[in-house]
C-alpha positions as CSV (number, residue, x, y, z in Angstrom):
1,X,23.2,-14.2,27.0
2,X,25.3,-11.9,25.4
3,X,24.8,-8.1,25.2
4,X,24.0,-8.4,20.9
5,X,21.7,-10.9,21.7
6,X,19.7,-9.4,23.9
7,X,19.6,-5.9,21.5
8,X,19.0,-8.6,18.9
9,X,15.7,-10.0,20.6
10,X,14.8,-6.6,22.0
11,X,14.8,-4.7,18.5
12,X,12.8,-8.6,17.0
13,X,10.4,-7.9,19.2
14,X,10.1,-3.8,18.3
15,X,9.8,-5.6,14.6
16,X,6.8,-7.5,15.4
17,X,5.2,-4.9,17.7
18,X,5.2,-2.0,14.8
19,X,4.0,-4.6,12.1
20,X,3.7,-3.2,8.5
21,X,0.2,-3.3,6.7
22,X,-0.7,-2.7,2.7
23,X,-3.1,-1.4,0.8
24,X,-3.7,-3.7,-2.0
25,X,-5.5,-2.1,-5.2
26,X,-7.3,-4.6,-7.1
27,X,-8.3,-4.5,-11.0
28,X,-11.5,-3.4,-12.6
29,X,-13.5,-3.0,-15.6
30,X,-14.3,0.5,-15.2
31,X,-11.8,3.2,-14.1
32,X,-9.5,3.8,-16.9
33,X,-5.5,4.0,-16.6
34,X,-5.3,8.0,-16.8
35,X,-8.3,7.8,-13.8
36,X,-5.8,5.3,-11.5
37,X,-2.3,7.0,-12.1
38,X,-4.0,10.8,-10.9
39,X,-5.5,8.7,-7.8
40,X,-2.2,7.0,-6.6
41,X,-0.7,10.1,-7.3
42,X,-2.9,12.0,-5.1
43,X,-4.0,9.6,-2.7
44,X,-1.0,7.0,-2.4
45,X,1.7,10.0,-2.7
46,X,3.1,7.8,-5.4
47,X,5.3,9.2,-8.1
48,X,4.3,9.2,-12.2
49,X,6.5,6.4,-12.9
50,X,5.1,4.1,-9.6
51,X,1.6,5.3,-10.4
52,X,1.9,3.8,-14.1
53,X,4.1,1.0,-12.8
54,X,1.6,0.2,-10.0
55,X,-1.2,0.5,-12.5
56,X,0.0,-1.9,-15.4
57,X,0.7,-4.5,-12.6
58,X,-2.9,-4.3,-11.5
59,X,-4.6,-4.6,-15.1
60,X,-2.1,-7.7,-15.9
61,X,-2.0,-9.6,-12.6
62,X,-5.4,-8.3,-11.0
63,X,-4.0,-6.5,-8.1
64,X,-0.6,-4.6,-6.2
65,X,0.0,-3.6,-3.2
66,X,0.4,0.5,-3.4
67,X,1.3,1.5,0.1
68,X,2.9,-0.3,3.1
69,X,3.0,1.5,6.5
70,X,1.2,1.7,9.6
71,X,-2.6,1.0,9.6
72,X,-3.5,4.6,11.2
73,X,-2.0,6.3,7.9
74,X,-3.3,3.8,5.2
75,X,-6.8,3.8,6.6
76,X,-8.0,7.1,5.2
77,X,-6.1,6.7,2.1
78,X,-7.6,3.5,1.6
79,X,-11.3,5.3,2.4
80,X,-10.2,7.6,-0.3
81,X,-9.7,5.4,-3.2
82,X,-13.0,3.7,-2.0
83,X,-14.6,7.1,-2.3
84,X,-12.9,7.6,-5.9
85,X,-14.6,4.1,-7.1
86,X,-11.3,1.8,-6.9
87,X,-11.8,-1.6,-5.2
88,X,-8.8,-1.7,-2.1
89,X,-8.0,-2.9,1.2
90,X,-5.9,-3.0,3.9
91,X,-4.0,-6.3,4.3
């Protein structure tokens, strides 16, 4: 086995150790646009133009993912959405 190889399995395996998660944000009949953008904003960090992108894709295809990273730092923003009334999880 040759030396790039064996980096080449080492960092694959880092890869699937540290395995990205999402928060998916799904669609609803209640909270209006203006209500969604200000919470991605806040909550998701996103800016203006994601938070409107994110929320047009969720009122025409019924959900988006809004947030990839590592469970520990999605977990309380996905509680916080919850909190604000959005429907959300962690996938």
């Amino acid at each position: 086995m040759s030396t790039i190889e064996k980096i080449q399995e080492e960092l694959d395996v880092l890869f699937q150790e540290k395995r990205e998660h999402e928060i998916v944000l799904y669609n609803d009949d209640v909270n209006t646009f203006d209500f969604v953008i200000d919470s991605l904003i806040s909550v998701c960090e996103h800016t203006l133009e994601q938070a409107e992108q994110c929320t047009i894709l969720v009122h025409y295809k019924g959900k988006c993912g809004v947030k990839t990273g590592e469970y520990d730092d999605l977990e309380p923003r996905c509680s916080k959405l919850l909190e604000l009334g959005l429907s959300a999880e962690i996938v």
